[in-house]
PyMOL commands that place a pseudoatom at each C-alpha (Angstrom):
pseudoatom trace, name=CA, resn=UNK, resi=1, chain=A, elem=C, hetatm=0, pos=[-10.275, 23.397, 112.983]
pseudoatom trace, name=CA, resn=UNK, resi=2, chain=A, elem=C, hetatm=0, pos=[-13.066, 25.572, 112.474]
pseudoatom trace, name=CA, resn=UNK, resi=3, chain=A, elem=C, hetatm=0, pos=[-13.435, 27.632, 108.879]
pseudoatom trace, name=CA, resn=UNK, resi=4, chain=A, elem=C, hetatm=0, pos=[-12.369, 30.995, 110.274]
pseudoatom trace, name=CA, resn=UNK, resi=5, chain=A, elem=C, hetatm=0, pos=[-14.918, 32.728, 107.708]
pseudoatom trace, name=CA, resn=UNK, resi=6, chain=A, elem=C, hetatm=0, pos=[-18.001, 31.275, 109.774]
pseudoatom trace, name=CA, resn=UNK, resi=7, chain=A, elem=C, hetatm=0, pos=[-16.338, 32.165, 113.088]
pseudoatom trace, name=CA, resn=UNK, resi=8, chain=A, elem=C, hetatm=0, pos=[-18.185, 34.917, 114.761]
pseudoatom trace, name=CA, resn=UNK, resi=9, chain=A, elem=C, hetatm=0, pos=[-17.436, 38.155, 117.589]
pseudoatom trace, name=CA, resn=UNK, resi=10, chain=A, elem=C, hetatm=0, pos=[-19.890, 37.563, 120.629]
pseudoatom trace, name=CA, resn=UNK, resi=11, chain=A, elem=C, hetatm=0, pos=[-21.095, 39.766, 122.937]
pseudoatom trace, name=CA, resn=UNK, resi=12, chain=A, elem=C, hetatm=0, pos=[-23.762, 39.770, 125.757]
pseudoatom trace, name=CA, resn=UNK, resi=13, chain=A, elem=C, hetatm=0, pos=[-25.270, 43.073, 126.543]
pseudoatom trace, name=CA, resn=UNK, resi=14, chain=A, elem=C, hetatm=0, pos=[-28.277, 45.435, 127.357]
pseudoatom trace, name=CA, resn=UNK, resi=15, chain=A, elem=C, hetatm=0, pos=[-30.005, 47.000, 124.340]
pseudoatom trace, name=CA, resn=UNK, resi=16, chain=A, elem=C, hetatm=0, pos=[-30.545, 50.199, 125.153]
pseudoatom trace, name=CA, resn=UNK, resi=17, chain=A, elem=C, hetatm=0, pos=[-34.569, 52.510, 125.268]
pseudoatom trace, name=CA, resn=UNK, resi=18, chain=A, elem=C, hetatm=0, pos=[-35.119, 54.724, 122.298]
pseudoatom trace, name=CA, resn=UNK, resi=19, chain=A, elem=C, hetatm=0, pos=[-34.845, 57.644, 124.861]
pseudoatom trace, name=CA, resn=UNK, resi=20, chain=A, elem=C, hetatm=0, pos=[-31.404, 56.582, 125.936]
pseudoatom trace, name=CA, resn=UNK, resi=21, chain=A, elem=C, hetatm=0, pos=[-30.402, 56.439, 122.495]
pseudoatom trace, name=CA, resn=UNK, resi=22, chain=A, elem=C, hetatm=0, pos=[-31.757, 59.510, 121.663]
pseudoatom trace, name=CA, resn=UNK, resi=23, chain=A, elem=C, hetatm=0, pos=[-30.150, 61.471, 124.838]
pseudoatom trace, name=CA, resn=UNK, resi=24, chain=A, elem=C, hetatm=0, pos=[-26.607, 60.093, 123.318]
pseudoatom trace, name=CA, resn=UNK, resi=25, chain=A, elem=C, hetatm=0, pos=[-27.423, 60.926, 119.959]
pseudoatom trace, name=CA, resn=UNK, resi=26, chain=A, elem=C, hetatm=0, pos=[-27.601, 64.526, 121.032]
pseudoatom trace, name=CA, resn=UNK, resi=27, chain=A, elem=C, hetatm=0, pos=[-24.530, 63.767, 122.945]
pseudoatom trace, name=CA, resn=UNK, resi=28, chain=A, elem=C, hetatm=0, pos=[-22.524, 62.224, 120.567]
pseudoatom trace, name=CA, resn=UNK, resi=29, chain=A, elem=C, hetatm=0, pos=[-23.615, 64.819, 117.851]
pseudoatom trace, name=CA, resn=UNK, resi=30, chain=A, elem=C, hetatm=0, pos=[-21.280, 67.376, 120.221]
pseudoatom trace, name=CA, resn=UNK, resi=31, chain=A, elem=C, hetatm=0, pos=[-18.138, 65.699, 120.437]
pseudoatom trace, name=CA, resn=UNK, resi=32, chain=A, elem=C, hetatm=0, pos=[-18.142, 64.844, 116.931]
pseudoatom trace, name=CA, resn=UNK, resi=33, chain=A, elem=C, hetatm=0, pos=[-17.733, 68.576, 116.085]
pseudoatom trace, name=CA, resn=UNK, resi=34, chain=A, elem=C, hetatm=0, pos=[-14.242, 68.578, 118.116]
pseudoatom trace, name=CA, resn=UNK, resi=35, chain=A, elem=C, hetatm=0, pos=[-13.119, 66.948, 114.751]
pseudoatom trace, name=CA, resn=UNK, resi=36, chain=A, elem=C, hetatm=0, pos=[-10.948, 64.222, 117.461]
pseudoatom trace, name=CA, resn=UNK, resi=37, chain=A, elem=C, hetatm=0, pos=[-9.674, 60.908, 116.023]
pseudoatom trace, name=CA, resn=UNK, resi=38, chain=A, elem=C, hetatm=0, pos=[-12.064, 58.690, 117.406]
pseudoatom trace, name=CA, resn=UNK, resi=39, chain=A, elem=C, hetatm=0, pos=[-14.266, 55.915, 115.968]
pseudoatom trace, name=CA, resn=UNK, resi=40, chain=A, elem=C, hetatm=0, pos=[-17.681, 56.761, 116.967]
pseudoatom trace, name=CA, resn=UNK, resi=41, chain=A, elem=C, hetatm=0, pos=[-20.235, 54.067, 117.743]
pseudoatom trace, name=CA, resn=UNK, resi=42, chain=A, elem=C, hetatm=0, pos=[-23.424, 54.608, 115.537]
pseudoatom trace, name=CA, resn=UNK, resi=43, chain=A, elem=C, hetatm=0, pos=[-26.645, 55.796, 117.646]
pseudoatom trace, name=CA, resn=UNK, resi=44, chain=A, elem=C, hetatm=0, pos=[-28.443, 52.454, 116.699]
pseudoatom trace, name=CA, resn=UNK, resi=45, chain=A, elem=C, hetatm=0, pos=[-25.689, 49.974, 118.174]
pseudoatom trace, name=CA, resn=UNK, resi=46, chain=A, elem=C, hetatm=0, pos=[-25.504, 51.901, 121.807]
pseudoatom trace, name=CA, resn=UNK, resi=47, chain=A, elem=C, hetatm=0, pos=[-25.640, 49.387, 124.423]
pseudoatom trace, name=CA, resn=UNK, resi=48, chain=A, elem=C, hetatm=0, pos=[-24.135, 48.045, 127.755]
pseudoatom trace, name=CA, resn=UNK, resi=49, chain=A, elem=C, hetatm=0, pos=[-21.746, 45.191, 127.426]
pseudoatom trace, name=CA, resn=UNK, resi=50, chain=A, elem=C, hetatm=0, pos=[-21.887, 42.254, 130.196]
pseudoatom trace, name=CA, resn=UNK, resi=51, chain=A, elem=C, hetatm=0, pos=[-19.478, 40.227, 128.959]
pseudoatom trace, name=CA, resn=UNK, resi=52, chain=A, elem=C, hetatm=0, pos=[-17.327, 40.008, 125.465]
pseudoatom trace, name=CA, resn=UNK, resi=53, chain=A, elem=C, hetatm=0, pos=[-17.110, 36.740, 124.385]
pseudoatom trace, name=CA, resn=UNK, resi=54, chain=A, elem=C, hetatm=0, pos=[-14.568, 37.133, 121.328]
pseudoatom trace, name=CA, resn=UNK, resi=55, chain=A, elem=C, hetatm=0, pos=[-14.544, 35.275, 118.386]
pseudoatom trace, name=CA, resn=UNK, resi=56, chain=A, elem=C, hetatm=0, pos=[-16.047, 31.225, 118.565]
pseudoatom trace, name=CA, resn=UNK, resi=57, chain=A, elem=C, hetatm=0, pos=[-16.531, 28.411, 116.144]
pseudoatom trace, name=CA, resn=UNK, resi=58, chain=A, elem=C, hetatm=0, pos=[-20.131, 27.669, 115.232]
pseudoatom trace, name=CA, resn=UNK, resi=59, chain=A, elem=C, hetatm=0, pos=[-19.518, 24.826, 117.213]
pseudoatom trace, name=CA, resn=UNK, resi=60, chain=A, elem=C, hetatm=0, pos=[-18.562, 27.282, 120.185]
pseudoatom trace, name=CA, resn=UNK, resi=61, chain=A, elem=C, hetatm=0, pos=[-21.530, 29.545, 119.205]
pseudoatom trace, name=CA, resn=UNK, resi=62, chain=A, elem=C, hetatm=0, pos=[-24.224, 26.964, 119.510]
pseudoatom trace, name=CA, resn=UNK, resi=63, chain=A, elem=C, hetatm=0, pos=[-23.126, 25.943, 122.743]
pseudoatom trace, name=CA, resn=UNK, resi=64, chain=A, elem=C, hetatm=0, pos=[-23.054, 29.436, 124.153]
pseudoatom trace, name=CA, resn=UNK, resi=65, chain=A, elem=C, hetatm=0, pos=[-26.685, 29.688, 123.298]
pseudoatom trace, name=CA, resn=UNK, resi=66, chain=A, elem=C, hetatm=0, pos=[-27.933, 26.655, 124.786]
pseudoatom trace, name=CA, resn=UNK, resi=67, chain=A, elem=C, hetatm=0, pos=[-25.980, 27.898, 127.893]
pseudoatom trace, name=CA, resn=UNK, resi=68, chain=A, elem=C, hetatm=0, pos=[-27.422, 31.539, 127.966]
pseudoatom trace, name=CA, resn=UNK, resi=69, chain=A, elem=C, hetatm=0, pos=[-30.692, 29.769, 127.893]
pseudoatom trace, name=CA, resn=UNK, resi=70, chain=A, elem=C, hetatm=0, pos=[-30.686, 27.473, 130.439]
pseudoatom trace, name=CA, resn=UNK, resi=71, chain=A, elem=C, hetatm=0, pos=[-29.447, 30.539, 133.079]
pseudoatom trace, name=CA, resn=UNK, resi=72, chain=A, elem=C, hetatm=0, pos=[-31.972, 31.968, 135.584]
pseudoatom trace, name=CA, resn=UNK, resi=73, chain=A, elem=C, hetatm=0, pos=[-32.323, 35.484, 134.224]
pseudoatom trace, name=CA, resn=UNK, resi=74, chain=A, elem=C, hetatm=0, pos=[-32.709, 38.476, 136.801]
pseudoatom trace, name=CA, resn=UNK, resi=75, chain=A, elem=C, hetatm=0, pos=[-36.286, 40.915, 136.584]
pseudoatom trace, name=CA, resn=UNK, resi=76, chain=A, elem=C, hetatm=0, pos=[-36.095, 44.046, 134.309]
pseudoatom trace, name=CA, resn=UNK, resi=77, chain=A, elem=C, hetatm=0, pos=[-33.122, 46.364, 135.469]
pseudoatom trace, name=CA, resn=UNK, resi=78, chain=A, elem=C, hetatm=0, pos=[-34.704, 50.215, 136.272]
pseudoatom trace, name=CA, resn=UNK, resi=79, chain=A, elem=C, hetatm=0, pos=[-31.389, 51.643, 135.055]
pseudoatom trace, name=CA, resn=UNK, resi=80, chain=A, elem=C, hetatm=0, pos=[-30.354, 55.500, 133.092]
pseudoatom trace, name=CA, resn=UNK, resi=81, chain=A, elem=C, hetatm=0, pos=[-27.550, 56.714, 131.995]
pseudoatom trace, name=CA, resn=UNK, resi=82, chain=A, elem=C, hetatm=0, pos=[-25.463, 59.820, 134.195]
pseudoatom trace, name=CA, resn=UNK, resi=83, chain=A, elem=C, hetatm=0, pos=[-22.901, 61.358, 133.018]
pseudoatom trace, name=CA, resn=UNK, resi=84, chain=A, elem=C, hetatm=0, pos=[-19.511, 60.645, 130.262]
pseudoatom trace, name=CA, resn=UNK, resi=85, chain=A, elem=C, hetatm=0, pos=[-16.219, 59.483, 131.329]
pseudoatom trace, name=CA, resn=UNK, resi=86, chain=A, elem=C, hetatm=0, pos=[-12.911, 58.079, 129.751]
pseudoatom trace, name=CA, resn=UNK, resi=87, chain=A, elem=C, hetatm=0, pos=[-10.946, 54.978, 130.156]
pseudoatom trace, name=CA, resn=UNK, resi=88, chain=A, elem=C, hetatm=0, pos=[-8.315, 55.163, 131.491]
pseudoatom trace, name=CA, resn=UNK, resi=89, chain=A, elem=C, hetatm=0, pos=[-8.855, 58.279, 133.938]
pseudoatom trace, name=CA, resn=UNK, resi=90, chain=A, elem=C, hetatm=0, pos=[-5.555, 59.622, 133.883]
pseudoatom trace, name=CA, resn=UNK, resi=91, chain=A, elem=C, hetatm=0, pos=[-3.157, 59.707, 130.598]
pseudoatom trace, name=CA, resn=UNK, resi=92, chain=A, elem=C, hetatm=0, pos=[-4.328, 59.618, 126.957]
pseudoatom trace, name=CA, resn=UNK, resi=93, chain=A, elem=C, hetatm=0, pos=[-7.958, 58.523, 127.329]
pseudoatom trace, name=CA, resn=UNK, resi=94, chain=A, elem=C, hetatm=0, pos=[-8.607, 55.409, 124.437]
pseudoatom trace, name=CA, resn=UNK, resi=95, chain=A, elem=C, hetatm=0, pos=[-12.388, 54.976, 125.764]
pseudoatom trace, name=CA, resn=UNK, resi=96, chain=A, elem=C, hetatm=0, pos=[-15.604, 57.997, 125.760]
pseudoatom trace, name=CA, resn=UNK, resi=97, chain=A, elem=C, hetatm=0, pos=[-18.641, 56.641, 127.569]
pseudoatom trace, name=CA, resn=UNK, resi=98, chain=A, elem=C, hetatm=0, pos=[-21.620, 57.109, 129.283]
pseudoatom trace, name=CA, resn=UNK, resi=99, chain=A, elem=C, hetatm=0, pos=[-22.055, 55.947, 132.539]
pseudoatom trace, name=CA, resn=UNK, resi=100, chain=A, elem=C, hetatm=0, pos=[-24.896, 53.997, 133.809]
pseudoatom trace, name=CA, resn=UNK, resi=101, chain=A, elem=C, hetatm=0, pos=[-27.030, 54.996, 136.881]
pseudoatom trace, name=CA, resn=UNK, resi=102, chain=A, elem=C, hetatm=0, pos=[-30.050, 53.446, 138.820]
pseudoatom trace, name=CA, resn=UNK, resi=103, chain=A, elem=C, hetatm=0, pos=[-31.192, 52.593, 142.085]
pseudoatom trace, name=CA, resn=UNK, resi=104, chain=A, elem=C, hetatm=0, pos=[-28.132, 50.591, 144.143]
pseudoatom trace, name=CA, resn=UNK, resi=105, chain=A, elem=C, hetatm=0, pos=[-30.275, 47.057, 143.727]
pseudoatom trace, name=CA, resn=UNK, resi=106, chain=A, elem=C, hetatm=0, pos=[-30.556, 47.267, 140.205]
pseudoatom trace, name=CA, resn=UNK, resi=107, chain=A, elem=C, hetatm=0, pos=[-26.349, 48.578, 139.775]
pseudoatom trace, name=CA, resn=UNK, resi=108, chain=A, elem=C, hetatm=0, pos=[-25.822, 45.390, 141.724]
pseudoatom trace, name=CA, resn=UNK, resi=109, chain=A, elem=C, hetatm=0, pos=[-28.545, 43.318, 139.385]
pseudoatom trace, name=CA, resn=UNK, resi=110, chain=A, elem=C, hetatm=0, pos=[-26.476, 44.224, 136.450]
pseudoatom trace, name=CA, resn=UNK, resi=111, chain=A, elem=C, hetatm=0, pos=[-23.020, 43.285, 138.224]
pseudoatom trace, name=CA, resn=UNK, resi=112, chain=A, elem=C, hetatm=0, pos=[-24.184, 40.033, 139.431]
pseudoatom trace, name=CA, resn=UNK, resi=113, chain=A, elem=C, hetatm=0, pos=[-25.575, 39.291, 135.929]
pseudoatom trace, name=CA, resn=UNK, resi=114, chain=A, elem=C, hetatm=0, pos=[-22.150, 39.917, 134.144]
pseudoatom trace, name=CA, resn=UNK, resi=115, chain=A, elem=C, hetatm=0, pos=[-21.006, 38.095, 136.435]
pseudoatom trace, name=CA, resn=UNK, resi=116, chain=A, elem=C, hetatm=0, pos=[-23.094, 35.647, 136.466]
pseudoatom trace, name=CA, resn=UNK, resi=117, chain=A, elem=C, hetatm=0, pos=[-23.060, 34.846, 132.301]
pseudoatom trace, name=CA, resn=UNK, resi=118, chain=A, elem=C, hetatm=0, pos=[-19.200, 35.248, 132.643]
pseudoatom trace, name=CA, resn=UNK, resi=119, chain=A, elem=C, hetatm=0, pos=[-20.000, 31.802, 135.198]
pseudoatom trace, name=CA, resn=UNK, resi=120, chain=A, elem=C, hetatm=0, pos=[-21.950, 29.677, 132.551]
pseudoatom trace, name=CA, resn=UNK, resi=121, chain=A, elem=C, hetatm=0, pos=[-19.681, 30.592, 130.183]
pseudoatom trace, name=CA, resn=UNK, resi=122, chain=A, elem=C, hetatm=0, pos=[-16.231, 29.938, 131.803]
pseudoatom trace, name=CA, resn=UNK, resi=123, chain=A, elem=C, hetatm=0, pos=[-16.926, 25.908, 131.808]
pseudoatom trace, name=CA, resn=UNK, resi=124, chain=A, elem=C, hetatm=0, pos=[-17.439, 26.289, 127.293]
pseudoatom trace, name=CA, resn=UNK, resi=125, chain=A, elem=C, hetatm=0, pos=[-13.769, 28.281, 127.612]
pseudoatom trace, name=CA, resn=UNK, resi=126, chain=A, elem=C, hetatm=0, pos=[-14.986, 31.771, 127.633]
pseudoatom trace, name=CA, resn=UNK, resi=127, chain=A, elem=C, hetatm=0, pos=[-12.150, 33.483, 129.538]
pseudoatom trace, name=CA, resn=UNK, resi=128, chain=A, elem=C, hetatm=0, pos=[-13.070, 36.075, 131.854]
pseudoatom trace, name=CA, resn=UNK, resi=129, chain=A, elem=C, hetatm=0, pos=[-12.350, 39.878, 131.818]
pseudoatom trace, name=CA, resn=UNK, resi=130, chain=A, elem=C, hetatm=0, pos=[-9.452, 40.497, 134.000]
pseudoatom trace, name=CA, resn=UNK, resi=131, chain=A, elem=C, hetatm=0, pos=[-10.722, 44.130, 134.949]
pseudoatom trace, name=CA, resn=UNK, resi=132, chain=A, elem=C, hetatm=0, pos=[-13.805, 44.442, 137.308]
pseudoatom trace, name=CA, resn=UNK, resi=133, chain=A, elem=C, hetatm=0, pos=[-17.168, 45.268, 135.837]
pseudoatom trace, name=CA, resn=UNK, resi=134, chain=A, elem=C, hetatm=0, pos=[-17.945, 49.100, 135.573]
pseudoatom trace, name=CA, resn=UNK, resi=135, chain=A, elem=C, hetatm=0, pos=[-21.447, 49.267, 133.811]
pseudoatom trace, name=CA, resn=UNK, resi=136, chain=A, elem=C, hetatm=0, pos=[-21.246, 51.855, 131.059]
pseudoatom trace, name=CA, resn=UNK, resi=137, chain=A, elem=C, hetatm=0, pos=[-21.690, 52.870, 127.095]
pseudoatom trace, name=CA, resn=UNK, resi=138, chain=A, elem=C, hetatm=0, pos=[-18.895, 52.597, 124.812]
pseudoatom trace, name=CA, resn=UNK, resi=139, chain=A, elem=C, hetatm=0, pos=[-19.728, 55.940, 123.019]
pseudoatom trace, name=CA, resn=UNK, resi=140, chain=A, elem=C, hetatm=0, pos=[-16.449, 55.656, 120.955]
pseudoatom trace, name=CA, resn=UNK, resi=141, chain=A, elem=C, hetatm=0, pos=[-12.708, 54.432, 121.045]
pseudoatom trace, name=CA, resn=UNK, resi=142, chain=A, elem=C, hetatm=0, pos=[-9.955, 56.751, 120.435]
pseudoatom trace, name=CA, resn=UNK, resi=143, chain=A, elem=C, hetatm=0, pos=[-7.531, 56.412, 117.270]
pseudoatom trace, name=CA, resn=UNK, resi=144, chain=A, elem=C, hetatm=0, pos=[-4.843, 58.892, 117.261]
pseudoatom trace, name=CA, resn=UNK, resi=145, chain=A, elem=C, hetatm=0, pos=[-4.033, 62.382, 119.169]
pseudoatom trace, name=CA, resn=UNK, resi=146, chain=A, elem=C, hetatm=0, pos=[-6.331, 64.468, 116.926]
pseudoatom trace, name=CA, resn=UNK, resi=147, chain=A, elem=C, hetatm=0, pos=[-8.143, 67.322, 119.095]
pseudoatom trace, name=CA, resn=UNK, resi=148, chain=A, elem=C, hetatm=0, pos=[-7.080, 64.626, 121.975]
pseudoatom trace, name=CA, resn=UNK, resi=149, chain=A, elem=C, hetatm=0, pos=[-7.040, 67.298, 124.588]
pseudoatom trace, name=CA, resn=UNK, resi=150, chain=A, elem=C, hetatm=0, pos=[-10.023, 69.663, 123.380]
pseudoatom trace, name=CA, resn=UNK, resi=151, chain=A, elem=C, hetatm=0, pos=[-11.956, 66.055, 123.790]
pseudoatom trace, name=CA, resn=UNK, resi=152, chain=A, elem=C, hetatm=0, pos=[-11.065, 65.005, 127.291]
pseudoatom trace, name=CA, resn=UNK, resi=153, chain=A, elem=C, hetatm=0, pos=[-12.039, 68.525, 128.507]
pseudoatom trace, name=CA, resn=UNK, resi=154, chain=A, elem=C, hetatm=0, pos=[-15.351, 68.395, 126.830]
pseudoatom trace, name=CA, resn=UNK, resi=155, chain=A, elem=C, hetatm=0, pos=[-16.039, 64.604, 128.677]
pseudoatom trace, name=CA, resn=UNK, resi=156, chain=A, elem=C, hetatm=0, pos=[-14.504, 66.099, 131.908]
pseudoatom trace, name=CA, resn=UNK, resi=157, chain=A, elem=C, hetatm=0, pos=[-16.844, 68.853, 131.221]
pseudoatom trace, name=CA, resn=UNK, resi=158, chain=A, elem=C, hetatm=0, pos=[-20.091, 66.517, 130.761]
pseudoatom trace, name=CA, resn=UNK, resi=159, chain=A, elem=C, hetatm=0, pos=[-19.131, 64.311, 133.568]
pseudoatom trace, name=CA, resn=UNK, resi=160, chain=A, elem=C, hetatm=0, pos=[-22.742, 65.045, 134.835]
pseudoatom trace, name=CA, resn=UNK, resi=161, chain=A, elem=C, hetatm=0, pos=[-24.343, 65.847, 131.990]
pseudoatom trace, name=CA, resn=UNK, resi=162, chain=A, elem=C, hetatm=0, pos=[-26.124, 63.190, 130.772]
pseudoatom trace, name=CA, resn=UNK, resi=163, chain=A, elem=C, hetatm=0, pos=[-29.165, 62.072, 133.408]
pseudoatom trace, name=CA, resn=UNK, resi=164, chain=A, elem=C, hetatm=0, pos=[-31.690, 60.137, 131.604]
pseudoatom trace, name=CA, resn=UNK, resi=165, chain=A, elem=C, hetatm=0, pos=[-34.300, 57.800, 133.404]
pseudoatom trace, name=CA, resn=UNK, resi=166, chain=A, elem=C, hetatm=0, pos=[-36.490, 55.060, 131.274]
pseudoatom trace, name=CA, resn=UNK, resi=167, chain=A, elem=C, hetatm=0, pos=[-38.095, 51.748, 131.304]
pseudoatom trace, name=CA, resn=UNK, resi=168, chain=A, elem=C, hetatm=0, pos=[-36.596, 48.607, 133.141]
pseudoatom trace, name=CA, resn=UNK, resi=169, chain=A, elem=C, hetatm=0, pos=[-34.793, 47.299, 130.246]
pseudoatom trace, name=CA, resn=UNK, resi=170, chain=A, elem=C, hetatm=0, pos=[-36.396, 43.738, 129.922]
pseudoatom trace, name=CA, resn=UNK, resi=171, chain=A, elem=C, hetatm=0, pos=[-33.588, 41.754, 127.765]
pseudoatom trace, name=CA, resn=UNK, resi=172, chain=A, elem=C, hetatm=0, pos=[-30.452, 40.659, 127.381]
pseudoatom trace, name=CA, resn=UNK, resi=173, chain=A, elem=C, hetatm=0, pos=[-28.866, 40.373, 123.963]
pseudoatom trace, name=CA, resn=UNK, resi=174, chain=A, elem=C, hetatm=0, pos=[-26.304, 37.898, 122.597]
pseudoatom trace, name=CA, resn=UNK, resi=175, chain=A, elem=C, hetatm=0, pos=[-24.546, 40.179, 119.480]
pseudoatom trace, name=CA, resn=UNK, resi=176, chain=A, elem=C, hetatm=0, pos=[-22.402, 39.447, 116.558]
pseudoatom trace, name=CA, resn=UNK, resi=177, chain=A, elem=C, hetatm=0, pos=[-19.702, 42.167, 115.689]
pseudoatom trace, name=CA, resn=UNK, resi=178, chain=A, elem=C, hetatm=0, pos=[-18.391, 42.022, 112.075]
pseudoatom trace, name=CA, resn=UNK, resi=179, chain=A, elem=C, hetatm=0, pos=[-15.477, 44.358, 111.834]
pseudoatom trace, name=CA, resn=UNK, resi=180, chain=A, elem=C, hetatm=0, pos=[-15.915, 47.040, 108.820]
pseudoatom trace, name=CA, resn=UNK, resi=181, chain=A, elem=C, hetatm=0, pos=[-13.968, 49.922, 107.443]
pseudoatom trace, name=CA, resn=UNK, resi=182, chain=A, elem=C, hetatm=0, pos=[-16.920, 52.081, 108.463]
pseudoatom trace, name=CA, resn=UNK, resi=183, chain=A, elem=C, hetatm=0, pos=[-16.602, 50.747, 112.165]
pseudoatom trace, name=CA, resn=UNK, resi=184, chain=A, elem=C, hetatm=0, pos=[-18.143, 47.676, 113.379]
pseudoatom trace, name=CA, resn=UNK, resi=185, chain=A, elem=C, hetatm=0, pos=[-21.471, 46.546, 112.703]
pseudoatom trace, name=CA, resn=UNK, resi=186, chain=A, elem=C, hetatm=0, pos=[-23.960, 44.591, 115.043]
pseudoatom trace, name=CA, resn=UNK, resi=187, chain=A, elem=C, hetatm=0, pos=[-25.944, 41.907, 114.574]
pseudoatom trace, name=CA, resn=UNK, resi=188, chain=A, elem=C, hetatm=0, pos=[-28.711, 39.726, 117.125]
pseudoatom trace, name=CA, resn=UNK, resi=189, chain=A, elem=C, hetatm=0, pos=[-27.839, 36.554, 117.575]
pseudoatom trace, name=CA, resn=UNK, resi=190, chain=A, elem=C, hetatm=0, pos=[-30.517, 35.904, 120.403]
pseudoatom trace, name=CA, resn=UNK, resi=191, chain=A, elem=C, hetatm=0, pos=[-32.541, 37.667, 123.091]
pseudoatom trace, name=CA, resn=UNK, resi=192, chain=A, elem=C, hetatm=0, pos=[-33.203, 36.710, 126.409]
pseudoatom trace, name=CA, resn=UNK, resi=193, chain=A, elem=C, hetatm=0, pos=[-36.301, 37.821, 128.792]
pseudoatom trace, name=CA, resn=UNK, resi=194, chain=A, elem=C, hetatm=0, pos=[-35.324, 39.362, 131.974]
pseudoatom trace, name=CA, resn=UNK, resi=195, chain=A, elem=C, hetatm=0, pos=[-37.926, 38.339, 134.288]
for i in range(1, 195): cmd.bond("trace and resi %d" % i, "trace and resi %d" % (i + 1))
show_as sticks, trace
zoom trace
């Protein structure tokens, strides 16, 4: 059995521009002030998540690189961010995001590459999501019923607010997530070229 203090949380996703980051920032800086219970992600750890892995063994972790590697990775993805949103869409929402835009061929890109690492990883016992892929930010994840309603009318509000275009992003990004009172911190584990 593995020693469960050097397990680690895996995650593959898409770092995200500076001007992305900075269009949430702005974003995020807004729904703060409705005071709702809701752990916020910080500006720097904004991303899109392909596929969460969960917590592995070294062993595990090892073998999850040398399988991200050997994948054909797709060219640059010309994506942007429109709009925020809530999971679920109707009752108490538990998810604020911001959705992800882009030509048609490049929204497909990105689904075919989640799907794709969920693939090479299935064989190493990576179970895959049960939900279908819907490309998006976590911008934060909802804690108690706190300004609940004054925050789902602000997001309902900004459903188109957010349009932001920037470079192709050209990597993919295997992350560790240590939980911490604060909220959870990110680490790289490796990056990939898209190309």
């Amino acid at each position: 059995m593995d020693d469960l203090r050097a397990r680690l949380r895996l995650f593959v996703g898409l770092p995200l521009p500076d001007p992305a980051r900075d269009a949430l920032a702005v974003e995020l800086r807004a729904l703060r002030e409705l005071d709702a219970d809701v752990r916020w992600t910080r500006v720097d750890q904004l991303h899109v998540t392909l596929v969460f892995v969960g917590e592995v063994g070294p062993d595990l972790a090892v073998a999850i690189r040398g399988a991200l590697r050997a994948m054909p990775w797709p060219a640059p993805l010309p994506l942007g961010l429109a709009g925020l949103g809530r999971f679920p869409a109707r009752g108490p929402a538990r998810v604020v995001w911001a959705g992800v835009a882009g030509p048609r061929e490049a929204l497909d890109a990105t689904t075919a590459l989640a799907t794709s690492i969920a693939q090479v990883l299935e064989p190493l016992g990576i179970k895959r999501e049960a939900r279908p892929f819907h490309a998006h930010v976590t911008l934060g994840r909802v804690r108690g019923q706190r300004n609940l309603r004054a925050l789902e009318a602000a997001v309902a509000h900004r459903s188109d607010a957010v349009a932001v275009t920037f470079p192709p992003i050209d990597r993919a990004t295997l992350w560790s997530s240590e939980r911490r009172p604060e909220g959870s911190h990110y680490a790289v584990v490796e990056e990939f070229a898209l190309r």
